[in-house]
C-alpha positions as protocol buffer text, in pm:
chain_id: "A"
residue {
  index: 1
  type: UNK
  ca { x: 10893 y: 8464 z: 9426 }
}
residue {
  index: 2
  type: UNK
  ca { x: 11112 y: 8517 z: 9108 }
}
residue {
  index: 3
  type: UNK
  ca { x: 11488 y: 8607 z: 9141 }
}
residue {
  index: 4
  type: UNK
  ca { x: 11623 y: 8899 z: 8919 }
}
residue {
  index: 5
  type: UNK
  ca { x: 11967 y: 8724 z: 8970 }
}
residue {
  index: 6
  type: UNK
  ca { x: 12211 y: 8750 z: 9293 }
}
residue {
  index: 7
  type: UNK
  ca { x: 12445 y: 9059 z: 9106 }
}
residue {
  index: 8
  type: UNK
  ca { x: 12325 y: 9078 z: 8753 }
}
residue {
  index: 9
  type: UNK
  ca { x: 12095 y: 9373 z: 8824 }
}
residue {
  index: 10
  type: UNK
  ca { x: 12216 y: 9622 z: 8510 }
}
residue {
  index: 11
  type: UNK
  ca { x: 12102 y: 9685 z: 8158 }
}
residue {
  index: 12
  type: UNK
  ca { x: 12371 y: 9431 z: 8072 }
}
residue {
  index: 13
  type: UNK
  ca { x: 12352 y: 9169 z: 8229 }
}
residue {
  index: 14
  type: UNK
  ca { x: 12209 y: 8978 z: 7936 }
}
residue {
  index: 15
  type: UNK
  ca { x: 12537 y: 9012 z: 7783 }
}
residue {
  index: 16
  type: UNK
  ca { x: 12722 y: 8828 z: 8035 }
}
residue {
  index: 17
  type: UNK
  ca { x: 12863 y: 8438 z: 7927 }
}
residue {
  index: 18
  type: UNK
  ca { x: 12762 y: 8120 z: 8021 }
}
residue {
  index: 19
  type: UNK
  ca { x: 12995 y: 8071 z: 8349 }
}
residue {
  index: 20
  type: UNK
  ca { x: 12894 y: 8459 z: 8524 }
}
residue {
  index: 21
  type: UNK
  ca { x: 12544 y: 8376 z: 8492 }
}
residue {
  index: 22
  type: UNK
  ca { x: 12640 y: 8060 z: 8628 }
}
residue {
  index: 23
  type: UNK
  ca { x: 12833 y: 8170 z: 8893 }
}
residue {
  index: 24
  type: UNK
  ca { x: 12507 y: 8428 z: 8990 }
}
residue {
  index: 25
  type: UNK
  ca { x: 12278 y: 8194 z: 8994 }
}
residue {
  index: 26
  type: UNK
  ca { x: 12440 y: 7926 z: 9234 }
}
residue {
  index: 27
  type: UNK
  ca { x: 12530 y: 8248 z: 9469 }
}
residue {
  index: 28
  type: UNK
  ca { x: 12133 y: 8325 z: 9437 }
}
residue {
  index: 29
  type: UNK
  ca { x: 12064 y: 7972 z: 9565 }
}
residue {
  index: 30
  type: UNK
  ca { x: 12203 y: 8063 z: 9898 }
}
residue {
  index: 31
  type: UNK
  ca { x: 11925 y: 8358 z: 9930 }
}
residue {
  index: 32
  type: UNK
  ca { x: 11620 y: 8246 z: 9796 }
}
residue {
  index: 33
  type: UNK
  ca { x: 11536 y: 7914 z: 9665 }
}
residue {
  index: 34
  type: UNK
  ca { x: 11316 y: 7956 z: 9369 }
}
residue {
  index: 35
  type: UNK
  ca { x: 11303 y: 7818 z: 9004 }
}
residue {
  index: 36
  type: UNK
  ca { x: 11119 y: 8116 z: 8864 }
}
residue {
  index: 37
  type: UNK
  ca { x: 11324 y: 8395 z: 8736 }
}
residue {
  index: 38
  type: UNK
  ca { x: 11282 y: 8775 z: 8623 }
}
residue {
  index: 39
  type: UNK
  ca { x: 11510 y: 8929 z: 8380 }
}
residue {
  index: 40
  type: UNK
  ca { x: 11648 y: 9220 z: 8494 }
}
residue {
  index: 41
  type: UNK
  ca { x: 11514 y: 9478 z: 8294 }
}
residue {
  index: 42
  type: UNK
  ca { x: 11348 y: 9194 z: 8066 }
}
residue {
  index: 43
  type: UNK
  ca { x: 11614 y: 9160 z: 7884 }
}
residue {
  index: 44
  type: UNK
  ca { x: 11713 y: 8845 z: 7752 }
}
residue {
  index: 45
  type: UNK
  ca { x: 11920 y: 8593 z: 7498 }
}
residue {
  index: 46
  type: UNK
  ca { x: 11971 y: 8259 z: 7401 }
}
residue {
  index: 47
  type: UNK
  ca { x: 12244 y: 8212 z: 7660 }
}
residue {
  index: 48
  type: UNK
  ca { x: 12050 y: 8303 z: 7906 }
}
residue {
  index: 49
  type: UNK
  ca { x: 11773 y: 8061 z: 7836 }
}
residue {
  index: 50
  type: UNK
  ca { x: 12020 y: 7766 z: 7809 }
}
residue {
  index: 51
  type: UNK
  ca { x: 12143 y: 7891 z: 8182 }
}
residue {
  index: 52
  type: UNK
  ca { x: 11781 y: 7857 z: 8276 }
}
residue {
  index: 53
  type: UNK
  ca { x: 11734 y: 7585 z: 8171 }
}
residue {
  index: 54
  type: UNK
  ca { x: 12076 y: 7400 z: 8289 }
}
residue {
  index: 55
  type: UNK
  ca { x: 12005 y: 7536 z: 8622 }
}
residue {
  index: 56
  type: UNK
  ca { x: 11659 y: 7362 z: 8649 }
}
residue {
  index: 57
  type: UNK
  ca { x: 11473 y: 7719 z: 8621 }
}
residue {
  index: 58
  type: UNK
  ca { x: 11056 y: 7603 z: 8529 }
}
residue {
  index: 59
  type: UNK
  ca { x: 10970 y: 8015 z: 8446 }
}
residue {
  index: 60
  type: UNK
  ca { x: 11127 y: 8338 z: 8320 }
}
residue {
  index: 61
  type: UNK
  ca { x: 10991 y: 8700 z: 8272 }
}
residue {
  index: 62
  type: UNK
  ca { x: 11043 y: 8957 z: 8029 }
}
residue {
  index: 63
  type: UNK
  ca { x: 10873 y: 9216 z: 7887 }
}
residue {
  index: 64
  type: UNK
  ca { x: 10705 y: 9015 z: 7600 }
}
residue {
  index: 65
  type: UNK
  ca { x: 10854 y: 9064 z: 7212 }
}
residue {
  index: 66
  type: UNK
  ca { x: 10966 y: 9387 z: 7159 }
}
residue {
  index: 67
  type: UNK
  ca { x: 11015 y: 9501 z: 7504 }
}
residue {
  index: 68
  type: UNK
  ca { x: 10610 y: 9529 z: 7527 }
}
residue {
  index: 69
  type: UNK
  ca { x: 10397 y: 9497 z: 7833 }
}
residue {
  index: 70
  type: UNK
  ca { x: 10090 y: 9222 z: 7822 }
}
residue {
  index: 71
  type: UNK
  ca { x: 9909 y: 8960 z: 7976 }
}
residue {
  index: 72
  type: UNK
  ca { x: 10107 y: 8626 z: 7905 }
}
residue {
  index: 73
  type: UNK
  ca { x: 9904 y: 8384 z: 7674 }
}
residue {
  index: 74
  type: UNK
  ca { x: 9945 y: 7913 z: 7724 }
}
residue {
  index: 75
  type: UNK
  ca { x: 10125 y: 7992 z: 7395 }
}
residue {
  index: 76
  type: UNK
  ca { x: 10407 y: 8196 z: 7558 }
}
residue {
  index: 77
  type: UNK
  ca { x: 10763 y: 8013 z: 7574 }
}
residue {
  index: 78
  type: UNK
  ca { x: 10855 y: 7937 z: 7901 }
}
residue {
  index: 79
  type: UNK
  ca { x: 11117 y: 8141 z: 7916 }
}
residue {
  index: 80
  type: UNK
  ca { x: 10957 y: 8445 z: 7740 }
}
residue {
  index: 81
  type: UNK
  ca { x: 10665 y: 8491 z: 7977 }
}
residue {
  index: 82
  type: UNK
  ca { x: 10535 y: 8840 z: 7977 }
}
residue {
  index: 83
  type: UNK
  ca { x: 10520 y: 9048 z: 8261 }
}
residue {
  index: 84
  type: UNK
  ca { x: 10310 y: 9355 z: 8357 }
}
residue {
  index: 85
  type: UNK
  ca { x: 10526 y: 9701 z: 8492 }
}
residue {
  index: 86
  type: UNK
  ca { x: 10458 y: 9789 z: 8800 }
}
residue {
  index: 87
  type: UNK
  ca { x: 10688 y: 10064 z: 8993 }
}
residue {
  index: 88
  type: UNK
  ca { x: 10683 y: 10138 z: 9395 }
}
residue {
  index: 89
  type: UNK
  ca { x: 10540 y: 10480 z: 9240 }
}
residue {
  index: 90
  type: UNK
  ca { x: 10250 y: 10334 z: 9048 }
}
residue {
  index: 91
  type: UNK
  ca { x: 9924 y: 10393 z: 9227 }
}
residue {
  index: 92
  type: UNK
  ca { x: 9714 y: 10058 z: 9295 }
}
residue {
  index: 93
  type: UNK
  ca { x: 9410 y: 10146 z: 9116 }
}
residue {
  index: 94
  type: UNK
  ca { x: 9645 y: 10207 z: 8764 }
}
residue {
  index: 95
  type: UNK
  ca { x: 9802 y: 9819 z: 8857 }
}
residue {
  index: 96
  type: UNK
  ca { x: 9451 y: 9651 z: 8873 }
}
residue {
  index: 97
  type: UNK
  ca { x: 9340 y: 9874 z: 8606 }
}
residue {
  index: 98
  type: UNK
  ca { x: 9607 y: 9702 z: 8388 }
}
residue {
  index: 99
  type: UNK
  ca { x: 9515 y: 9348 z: 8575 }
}
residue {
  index: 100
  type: UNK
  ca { x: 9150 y: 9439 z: 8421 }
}
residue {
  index: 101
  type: UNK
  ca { x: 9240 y: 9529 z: 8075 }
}
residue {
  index: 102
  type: UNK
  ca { x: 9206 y: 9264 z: 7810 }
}
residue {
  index: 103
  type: UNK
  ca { x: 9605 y: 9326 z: 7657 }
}
């Protein structure tokens, strides 16, 4: 399970400062315990990372550089991990298509 943050769950929440995300993240505690996270929208910053990492996060998830969708590599930064789309509207056999596919 990877939170996407207890109220951060806009295009801007990357923008936020050091004591909202925080504040979000000790709120999120109370919900699910879990030291994997999922950028909202994959989008993501240096003050972010530092949050993360303050906040004893092991694993974050973007979209991979430049907002593109792959497979994550052993040479990924651990708080840059890739991530594959998937939508509630995607049909299953497209999602383990992309599981399949060597990208």
């Amino acid at each position: 399970i990877a939170s996407h943050s207890y109220n951060l769950h806009d295009s801007e929440a990357y923008l936020k400062d050091k004591d909202d995300l925080n504040n979000d993240f000790k709120q999120m505690e109370n919900i699910v315990n879990t030291k994997y996270f999922a950028y909202p929208y994959g989008l993501c910053n240096d003050v972010y990372k530092n949050v993360l990492n303050d906040n004893g996060y092991l694993l974050a998830f973007n979209y991979g550089p430049e907002r593109k969708f792959r497979k994550a590599t052993k040479y990924d930064n651990r708080y840059e991990i890739p991530r594959l789309s998937m939508s509630s509207k995607m049909p299953m056999w497209k999602f383990k298509l992309r599981l399949l596919l060597p990208f």
